[in-house]
Backbone of each chain as ProteinMPNN parsed JSONL, in Angstrom:
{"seq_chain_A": "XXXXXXXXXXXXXXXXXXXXXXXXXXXXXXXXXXXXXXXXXXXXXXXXXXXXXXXXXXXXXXXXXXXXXXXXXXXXXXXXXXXXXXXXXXXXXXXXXXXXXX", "coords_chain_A": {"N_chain_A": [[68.564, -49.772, 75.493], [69.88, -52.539, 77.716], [69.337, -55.871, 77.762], [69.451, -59.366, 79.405], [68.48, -62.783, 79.514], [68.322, -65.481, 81.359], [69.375, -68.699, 82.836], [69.88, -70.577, 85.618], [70.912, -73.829, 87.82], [69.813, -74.609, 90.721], [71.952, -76.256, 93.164], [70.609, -79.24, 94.512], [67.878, -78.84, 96.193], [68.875, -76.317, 97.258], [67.551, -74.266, 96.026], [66.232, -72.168, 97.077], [67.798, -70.691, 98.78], [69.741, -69.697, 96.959], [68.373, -68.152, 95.493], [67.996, -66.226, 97.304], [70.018, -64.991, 98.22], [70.652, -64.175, 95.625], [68.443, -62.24, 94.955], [68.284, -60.389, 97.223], [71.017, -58.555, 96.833], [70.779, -57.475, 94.375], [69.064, -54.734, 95.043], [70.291, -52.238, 94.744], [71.657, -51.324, 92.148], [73.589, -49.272, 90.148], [71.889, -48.047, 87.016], [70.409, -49.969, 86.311], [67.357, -51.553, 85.457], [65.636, -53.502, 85.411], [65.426, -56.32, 87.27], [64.362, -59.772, 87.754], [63.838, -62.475, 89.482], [63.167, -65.822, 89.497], [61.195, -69.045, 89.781], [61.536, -71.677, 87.745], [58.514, -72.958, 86.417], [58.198, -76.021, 85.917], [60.851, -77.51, 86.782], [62.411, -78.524, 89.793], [64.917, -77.422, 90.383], [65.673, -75.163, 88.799], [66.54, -71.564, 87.953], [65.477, -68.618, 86.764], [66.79, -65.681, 85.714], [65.781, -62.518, 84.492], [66.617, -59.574, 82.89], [66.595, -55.914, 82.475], [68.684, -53.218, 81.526], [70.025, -49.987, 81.593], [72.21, -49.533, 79.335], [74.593, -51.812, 78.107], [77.37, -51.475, 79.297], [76.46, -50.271, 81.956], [75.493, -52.82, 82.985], [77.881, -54.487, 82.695], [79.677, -53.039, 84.432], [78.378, -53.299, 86.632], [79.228, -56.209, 87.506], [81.283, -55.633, 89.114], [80.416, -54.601, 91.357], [80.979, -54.536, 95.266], [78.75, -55.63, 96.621], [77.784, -57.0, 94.536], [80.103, -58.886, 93.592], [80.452, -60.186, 96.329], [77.789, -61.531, 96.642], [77.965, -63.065, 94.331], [80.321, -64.749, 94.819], [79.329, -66.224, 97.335], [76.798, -67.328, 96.082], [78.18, -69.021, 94.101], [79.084, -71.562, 94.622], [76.437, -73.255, 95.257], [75.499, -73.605, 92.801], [74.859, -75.264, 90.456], [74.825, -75.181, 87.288], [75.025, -73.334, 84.36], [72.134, -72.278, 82.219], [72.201, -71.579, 79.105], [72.178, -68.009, 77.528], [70.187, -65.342, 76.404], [71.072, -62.932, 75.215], [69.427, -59.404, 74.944], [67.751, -56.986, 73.126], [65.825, -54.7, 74.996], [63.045, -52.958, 74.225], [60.576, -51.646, 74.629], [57.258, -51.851, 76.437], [55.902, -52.537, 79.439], [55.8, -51.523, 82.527], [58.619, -50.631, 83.192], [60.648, -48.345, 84.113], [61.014, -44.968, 83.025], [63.471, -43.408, 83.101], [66.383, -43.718, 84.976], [68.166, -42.753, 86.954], [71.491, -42.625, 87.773]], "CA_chain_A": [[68.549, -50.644, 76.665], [70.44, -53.842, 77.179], [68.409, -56.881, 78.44], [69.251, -60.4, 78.918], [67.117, -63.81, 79.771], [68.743, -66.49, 81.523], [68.788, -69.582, 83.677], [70.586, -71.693, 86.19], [70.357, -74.741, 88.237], [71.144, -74.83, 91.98], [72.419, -78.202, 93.57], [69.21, -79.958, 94.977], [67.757, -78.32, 98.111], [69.234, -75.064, 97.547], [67.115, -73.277, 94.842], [65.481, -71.046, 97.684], [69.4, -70.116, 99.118], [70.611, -69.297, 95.988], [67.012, -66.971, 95.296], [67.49, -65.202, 98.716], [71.272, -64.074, 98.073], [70.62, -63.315, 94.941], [67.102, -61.484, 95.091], [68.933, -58.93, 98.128], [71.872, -58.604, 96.054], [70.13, -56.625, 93.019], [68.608, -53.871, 94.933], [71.052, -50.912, 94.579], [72.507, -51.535, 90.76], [73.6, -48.49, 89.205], [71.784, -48.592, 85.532], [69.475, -51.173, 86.2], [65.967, -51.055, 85.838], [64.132, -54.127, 86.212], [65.858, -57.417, 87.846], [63.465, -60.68, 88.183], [64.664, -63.411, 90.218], [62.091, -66.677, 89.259], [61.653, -69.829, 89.943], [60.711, -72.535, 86.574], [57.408, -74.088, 87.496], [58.326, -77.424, 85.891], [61.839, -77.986, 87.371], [62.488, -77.928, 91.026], [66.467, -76.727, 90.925], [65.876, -74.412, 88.409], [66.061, -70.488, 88.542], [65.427, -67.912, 85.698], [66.594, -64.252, 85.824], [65.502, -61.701, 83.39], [67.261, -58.254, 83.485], [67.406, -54.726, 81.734], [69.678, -52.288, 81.893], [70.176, -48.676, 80.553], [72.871, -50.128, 78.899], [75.52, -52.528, 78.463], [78.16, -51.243, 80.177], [76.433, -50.503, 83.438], [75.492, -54.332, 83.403], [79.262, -54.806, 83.016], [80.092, -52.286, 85.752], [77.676, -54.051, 87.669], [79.415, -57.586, 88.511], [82.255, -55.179, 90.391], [80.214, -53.951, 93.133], [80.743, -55.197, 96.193], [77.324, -56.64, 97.306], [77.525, -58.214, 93.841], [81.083, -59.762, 94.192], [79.98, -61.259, 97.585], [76.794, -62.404, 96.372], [78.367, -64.184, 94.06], [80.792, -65.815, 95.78], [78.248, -66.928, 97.975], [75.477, -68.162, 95.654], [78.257, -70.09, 93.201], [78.814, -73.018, 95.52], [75.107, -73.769, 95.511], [74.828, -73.439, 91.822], [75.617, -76.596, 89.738], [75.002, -74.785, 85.994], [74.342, -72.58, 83.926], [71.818, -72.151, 80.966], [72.33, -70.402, 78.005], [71.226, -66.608, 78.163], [70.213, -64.571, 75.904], [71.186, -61.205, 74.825], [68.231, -58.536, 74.006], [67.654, -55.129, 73.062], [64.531, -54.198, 75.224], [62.069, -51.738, 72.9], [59.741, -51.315, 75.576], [56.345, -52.809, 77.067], [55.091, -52.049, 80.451], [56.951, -51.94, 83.492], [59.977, -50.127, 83.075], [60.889, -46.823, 84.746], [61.717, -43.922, 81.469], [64.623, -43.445, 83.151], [66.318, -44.502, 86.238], [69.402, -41.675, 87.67], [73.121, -43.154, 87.98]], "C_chain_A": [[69.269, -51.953, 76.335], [69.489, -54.722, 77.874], [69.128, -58.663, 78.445], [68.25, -61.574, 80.052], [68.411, -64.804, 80.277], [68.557, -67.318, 82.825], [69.959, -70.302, 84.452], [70.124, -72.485, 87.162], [70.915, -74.595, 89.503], [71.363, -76.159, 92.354], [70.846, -77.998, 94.588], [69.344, -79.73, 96.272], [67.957, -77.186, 98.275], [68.524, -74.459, 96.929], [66.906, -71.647, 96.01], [66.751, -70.302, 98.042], [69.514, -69.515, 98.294], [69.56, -67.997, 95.713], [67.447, -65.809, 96.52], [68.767, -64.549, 98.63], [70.931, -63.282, 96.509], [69.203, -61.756, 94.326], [67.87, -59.669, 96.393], [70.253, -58.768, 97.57], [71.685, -57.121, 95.251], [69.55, -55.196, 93.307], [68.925, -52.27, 94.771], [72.189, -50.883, 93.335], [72.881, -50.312, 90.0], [72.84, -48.503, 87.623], [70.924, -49.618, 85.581], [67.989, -50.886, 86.329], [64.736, -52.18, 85.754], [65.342, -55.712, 86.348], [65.087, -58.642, 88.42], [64.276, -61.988, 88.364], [63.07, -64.44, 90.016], [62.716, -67.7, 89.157], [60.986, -70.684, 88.759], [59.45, -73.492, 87.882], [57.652, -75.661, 86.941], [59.634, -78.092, 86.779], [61.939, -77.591, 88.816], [63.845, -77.377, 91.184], [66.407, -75.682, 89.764], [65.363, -72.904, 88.269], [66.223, -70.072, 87.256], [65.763, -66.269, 85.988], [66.628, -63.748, 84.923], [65.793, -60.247, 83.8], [67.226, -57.314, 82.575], [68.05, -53.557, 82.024], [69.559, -51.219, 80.877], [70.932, -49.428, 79.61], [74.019, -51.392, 79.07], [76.755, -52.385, 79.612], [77.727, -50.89, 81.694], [75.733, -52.103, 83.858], [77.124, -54.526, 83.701], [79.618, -54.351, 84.095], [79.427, -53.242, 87.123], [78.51, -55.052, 88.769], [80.681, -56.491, 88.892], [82.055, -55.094, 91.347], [80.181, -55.228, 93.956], [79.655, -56.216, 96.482], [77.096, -57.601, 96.229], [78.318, -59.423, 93.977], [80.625, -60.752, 94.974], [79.315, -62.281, 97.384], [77.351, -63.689, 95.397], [79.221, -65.527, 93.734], [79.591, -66.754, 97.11], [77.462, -67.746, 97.611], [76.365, -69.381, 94.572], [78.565, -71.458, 93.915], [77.579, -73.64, 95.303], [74.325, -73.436, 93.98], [75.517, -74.835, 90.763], [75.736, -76.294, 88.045], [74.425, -73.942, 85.603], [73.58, -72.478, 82.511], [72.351, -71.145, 80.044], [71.849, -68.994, 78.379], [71.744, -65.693, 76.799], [70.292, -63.18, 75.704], [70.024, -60.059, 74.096], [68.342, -57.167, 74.426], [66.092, -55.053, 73.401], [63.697, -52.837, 74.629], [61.33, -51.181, 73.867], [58.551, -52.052, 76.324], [55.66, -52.083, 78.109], [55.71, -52.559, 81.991], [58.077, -51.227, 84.6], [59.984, -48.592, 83.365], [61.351, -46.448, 83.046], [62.466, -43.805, 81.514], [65.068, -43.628, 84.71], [67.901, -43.259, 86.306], [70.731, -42.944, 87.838], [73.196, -42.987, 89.487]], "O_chain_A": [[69.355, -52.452, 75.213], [68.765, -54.138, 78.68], [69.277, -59.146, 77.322], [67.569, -61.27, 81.031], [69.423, -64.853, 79.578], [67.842, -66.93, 83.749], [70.976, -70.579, 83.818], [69.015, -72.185, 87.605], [72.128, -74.468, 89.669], [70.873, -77.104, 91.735], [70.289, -77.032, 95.11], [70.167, -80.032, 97.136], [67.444, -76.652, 99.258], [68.839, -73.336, 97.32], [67.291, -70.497, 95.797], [66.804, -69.167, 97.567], [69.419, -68.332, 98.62], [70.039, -66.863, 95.742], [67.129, -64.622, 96.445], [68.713, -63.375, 98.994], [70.965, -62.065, 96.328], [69.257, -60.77, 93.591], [67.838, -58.448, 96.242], [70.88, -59.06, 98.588], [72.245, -56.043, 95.45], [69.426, -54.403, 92.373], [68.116, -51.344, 94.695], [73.35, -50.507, 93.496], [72.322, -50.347, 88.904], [73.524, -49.228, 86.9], [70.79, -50.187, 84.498], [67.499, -50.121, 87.16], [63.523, -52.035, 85.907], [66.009, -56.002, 85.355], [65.087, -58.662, 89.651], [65.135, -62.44, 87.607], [61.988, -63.939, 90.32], [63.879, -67.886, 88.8], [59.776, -70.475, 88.675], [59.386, -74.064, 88.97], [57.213, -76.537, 87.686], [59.432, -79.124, 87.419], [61.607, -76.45, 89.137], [63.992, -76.775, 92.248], [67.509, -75.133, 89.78], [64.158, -72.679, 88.38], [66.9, -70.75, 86.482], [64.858, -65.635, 86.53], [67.443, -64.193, 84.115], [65.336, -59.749, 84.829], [67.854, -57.656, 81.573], [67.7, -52.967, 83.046], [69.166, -51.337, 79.717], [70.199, -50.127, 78.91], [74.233, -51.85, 80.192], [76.934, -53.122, 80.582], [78.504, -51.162, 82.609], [75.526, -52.398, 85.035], [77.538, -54.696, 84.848], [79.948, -55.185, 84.938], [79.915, -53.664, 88.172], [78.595, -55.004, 89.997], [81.493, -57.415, 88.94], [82.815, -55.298, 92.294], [79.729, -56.35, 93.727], [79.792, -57.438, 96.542], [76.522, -58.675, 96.411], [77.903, -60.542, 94.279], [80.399, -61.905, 94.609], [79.604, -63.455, 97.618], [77.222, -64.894, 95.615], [79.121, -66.553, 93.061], [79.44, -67.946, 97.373], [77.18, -68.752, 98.262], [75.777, -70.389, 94.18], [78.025, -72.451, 93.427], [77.719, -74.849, 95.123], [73.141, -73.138, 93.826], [76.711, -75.06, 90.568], [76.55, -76.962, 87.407], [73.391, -73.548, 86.143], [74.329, -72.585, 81.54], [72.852, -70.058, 80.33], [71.199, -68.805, 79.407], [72.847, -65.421, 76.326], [69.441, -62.395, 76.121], [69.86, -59.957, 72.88], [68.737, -56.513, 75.391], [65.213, -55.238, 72.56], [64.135, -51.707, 74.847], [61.492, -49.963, 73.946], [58.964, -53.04, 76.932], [54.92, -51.137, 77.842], [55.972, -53.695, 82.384], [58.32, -51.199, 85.806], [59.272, -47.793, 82.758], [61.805, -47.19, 82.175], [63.074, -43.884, 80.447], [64.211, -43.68, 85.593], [68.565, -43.237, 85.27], [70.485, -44.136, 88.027], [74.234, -43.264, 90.088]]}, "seq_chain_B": "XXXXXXXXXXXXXXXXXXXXXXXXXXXXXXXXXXXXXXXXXXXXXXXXXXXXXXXXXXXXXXXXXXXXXXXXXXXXXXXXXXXXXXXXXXXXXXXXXXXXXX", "coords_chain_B": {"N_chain_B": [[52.767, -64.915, 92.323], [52.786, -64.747, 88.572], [54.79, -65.659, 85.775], [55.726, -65.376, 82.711], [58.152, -66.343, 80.213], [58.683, -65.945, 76.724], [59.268, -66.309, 73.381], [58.937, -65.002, 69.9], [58.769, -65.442, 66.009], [59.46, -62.935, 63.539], [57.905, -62.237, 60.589], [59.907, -62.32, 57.684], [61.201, -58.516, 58.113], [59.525, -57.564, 58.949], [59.322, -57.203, 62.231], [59.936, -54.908, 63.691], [57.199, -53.989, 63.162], [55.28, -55.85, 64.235], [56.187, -55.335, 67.091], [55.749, -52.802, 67.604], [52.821, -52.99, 67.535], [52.34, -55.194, 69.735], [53.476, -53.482, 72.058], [51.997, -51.618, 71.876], [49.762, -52.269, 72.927], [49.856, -53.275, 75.552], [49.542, -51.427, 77.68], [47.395, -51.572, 79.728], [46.767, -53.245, 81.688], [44.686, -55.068, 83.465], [46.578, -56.32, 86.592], [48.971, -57.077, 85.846], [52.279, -56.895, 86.118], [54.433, -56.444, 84.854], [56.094, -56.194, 81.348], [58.267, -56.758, 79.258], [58.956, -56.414, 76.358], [61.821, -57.1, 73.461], [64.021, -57.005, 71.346], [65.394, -59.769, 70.257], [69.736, -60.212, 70.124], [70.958, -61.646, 68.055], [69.148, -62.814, 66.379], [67.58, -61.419, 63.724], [65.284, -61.513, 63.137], [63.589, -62.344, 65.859], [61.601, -62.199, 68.809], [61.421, -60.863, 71.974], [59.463, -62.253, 74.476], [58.68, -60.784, 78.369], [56.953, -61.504, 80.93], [55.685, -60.534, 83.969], [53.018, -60.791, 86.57], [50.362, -60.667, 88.743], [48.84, -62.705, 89.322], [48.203, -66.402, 87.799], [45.713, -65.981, 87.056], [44.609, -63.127, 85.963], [46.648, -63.325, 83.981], [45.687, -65.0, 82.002], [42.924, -63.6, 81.962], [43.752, -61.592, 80.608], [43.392, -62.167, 77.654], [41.557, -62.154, 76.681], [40.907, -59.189, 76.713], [39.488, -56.278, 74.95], [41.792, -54.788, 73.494], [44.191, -56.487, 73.625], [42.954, -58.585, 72.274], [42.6, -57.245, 69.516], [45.221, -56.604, 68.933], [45.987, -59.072, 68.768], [45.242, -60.167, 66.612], [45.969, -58.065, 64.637], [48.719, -59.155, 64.646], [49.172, -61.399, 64.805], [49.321, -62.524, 61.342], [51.601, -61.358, 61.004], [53.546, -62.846, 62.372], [55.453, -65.604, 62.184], [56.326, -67.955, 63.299], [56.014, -69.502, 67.108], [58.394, -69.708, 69.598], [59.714, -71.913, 72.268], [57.58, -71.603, 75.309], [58.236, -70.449, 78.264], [57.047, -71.309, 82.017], [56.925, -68.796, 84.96], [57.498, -68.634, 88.559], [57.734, -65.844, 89.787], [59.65, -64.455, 92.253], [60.808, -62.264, 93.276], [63.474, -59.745, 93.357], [64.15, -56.872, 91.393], [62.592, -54.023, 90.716], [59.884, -54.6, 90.38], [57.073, -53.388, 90.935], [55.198, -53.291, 94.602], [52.637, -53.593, 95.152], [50.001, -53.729, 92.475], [47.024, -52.243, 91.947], [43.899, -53.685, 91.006]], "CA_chain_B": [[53.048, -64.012, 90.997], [52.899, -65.695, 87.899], [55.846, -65.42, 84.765], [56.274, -66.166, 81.071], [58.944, -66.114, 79.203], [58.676, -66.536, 75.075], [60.291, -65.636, 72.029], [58.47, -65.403, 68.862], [59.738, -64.89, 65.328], [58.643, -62.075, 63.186], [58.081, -62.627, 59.033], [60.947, -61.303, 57.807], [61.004, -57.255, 57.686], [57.935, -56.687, 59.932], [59.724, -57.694, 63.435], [59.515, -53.8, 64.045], [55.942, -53.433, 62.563], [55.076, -56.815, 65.473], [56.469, -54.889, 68.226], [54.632, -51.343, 67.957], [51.39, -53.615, 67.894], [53.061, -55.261, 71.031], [53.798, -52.375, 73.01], [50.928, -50.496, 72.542], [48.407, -52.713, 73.31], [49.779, -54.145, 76.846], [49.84, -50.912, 78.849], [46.753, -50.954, 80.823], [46.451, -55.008, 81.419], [44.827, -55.297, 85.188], [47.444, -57.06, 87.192], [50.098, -56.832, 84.694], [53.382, -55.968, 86.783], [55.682, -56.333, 84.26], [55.559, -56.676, 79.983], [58.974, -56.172, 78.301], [59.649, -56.407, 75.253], [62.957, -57.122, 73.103], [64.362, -57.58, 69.897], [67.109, -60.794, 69.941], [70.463, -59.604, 70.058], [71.768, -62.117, 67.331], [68.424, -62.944, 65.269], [67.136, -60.19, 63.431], [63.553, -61.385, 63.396], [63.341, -63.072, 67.34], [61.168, -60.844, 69.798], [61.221, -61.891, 73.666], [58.212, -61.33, 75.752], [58.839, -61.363, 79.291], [55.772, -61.218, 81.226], [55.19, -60.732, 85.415], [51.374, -60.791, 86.317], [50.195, -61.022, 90.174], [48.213, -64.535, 89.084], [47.765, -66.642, 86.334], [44.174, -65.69, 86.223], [44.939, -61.821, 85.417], [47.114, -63.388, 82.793], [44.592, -65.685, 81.133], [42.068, -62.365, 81.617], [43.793, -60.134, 79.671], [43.908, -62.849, 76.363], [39.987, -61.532, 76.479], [40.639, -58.065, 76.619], [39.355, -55.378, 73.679], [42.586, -53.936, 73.582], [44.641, -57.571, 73.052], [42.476, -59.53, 70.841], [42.579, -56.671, 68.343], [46.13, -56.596, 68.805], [47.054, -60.575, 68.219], [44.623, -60.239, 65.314], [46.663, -57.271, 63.973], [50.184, -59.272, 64.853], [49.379, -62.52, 63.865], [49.692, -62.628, 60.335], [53.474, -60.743, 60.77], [54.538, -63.823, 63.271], [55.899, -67.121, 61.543], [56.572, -69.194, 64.536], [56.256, -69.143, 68.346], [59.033, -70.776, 70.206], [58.963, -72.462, 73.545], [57.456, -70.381, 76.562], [58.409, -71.089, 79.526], [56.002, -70.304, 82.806], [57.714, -69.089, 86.388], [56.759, -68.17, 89.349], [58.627, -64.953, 90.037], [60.05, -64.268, 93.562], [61.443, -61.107, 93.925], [64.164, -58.659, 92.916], [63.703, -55.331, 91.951], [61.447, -53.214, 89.435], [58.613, -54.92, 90.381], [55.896, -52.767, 92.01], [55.224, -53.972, 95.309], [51.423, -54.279, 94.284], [49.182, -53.018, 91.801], [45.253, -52.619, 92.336], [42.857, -54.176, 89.941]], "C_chain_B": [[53.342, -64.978, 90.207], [53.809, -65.096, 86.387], [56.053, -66.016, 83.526], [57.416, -65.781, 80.686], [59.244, -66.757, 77.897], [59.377, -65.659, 74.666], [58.936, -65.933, 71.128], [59.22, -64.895, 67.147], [58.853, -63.9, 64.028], [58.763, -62.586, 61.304], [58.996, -61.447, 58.617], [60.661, -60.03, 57.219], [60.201, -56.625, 58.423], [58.24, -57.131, 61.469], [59.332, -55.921, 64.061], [57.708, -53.499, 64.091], [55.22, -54.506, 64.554], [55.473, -56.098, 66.795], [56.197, -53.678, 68.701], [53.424, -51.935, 68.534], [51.601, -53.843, 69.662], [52.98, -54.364, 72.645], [52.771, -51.564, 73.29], [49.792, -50.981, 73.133], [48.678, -53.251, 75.122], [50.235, -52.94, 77.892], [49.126, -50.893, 79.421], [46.014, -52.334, 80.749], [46.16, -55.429, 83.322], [45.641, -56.416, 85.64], [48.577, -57.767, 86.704], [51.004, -56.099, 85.269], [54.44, -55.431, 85.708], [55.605, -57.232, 82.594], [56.998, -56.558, 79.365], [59.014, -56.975, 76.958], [60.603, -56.116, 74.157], [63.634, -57.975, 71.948], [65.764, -58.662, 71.118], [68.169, -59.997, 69.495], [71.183, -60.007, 68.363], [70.893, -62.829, 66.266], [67.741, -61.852, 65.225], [65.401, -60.28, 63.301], [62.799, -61.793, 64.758], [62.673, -61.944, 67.88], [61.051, -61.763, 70.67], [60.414, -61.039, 73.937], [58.306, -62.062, 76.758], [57.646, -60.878, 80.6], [55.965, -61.803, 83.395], [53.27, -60.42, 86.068], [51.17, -61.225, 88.36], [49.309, -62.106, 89.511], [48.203, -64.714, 87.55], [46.194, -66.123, 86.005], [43.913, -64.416, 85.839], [45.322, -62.18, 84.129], [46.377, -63.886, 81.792], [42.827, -64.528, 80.992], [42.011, -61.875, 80.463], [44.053, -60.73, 78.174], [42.33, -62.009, 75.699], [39.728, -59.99, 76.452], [40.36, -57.69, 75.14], [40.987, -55.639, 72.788], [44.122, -55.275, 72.9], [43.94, -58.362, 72.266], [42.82, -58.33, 69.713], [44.245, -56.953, 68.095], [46.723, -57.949, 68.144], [46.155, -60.237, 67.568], [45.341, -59.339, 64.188], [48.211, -58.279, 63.51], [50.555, -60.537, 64.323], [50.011, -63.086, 62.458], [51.552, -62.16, 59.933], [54.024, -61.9, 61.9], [54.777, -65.136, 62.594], [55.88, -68.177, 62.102], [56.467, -68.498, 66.591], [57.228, -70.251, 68.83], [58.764, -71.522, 71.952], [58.792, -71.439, 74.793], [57.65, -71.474, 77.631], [57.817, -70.403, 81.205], [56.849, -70.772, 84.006], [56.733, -68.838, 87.234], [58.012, -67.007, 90.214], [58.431, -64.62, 91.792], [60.536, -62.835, 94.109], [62.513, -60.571, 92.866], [64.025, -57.412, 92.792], [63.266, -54.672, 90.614], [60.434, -53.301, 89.459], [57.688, -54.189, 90.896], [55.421, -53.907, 93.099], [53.387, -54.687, 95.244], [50.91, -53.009, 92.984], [47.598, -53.571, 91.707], [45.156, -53.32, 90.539], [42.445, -53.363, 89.344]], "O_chain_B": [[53.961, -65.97, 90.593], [53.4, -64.025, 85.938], [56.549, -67.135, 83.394], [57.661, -64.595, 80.91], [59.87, -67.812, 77.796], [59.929, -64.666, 75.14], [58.079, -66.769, 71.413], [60.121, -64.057, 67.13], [57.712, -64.209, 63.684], [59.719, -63.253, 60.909], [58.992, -60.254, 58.923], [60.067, -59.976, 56.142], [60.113, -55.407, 58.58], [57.203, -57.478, 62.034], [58.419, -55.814, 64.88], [57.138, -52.868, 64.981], [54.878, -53.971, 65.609], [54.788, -56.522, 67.726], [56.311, -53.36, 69.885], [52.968, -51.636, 69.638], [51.237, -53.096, 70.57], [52.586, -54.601, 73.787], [52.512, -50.963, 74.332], [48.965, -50.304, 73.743], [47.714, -53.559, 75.823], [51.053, -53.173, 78.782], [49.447, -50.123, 80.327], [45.026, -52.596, 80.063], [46.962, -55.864, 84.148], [45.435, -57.503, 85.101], [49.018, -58.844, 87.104], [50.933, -54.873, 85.194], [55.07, -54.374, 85.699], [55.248, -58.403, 82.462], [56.709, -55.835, 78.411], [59.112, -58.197, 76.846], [60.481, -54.982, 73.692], [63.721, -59.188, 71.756], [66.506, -58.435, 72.074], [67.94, -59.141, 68.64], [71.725, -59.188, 67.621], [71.459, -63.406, 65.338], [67.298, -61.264, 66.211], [64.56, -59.382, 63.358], [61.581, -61.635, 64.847], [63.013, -60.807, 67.553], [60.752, -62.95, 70.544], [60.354, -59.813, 73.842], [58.197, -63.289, 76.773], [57.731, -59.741, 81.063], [56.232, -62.892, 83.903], [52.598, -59.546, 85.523], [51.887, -62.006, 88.986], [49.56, -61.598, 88.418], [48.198, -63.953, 86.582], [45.691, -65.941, 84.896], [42.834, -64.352, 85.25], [44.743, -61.703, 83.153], [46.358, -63.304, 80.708], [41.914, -64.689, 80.182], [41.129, -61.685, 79.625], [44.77, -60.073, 77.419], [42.142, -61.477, 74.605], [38.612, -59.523, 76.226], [40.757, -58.388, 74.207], [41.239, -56.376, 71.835], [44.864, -54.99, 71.96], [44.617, -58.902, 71.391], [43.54, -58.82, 68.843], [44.543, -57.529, 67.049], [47.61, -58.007, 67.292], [45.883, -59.28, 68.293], [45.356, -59.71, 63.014], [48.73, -58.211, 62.396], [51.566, -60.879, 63.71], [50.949, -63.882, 62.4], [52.34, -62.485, 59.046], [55.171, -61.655, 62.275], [53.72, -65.767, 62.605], [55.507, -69.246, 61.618], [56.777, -67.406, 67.069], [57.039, -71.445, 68.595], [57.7, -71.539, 72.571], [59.656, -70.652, 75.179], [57.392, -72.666, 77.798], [58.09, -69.253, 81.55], [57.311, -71.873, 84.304], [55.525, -68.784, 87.003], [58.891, -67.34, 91.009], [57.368, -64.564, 92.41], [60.573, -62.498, 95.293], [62.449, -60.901, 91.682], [63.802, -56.701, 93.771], [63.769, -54.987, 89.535], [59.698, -52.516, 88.861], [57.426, -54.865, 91.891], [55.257, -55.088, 92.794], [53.041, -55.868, 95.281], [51.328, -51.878, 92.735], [47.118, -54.687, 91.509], [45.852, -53.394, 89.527], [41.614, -53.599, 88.468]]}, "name": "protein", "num_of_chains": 2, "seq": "XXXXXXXXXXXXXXXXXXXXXXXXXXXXXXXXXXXXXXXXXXXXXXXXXXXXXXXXXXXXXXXXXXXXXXXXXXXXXXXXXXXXXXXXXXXXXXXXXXXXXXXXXXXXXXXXXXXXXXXXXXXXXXXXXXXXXXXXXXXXXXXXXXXXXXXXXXXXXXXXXXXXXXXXXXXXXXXXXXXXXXXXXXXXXXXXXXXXXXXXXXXX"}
């Protein structure tokens, strides 16, 4: 599995905008099997998404599709930065479909 | 819905040994949507735990369960450091179960 952790900030006022394109965005990903769209409880402009994927490459494949494209043309206007984001190899836990169809 | 996201770091050699404990103990955590866990891509001892929970008070439950105290008592001694967690409040996307009973 590939997984990563990361964060960005939207411009002040937008956090919920930027949540609502990108939350309907995520739901038809080839390869994807868990996508969390969150908001930090200490900061008010900042958002956290945490993602894993079968693998790498259908994350990569990913930012092509359409609905992603769009989305994010849409949501980068209303995003002022981005955090760091980490790269992880998800092992397992509780959660996660065994396997998810192409 | 309430969200962590930590890292912790394993003593070196036993990052594997820390993440069986891990895994086995957090599958049946009432109101526990979502547990993964994931080696760091680029430190060889880092583990991320990314945690979705319908409330914080499920989450602060299950510190009292059987099933997790034995476990951080097992895992402890193989962890060196915890780094900073950071608590959301998750919104949406997709993997999540739409609920899960008690």
């Amino acid at each position: 599995m590939y997984g990563l952790i990361g964060s960005m900030s939207a411009v002040s006022g937008r956090r919920d905008d930027v949540i609502a394109i990108l939350t309907e965005a995520v739901s038809n990903m080839p390869g994807c099997l868990s996508y969390v769209v969150a908001k930090d409880s200490e900061d008010e402009n900042t958002i956290w998404v945490t993602e894993v994927w079968d693998n790498k490459e259908s994350h990569d494949a990913s930012l092509s599709l359409p609905s992603v494209t769009k989305a994010i043309s849409a949501a980068r206007p209303m995003i002022s930065a981005f955090g760091n984001q980490v790269i992880t190899t998800p092992v397992g836990g509780y959660g996660l479909p065994a396997t998810k169809p192409h």
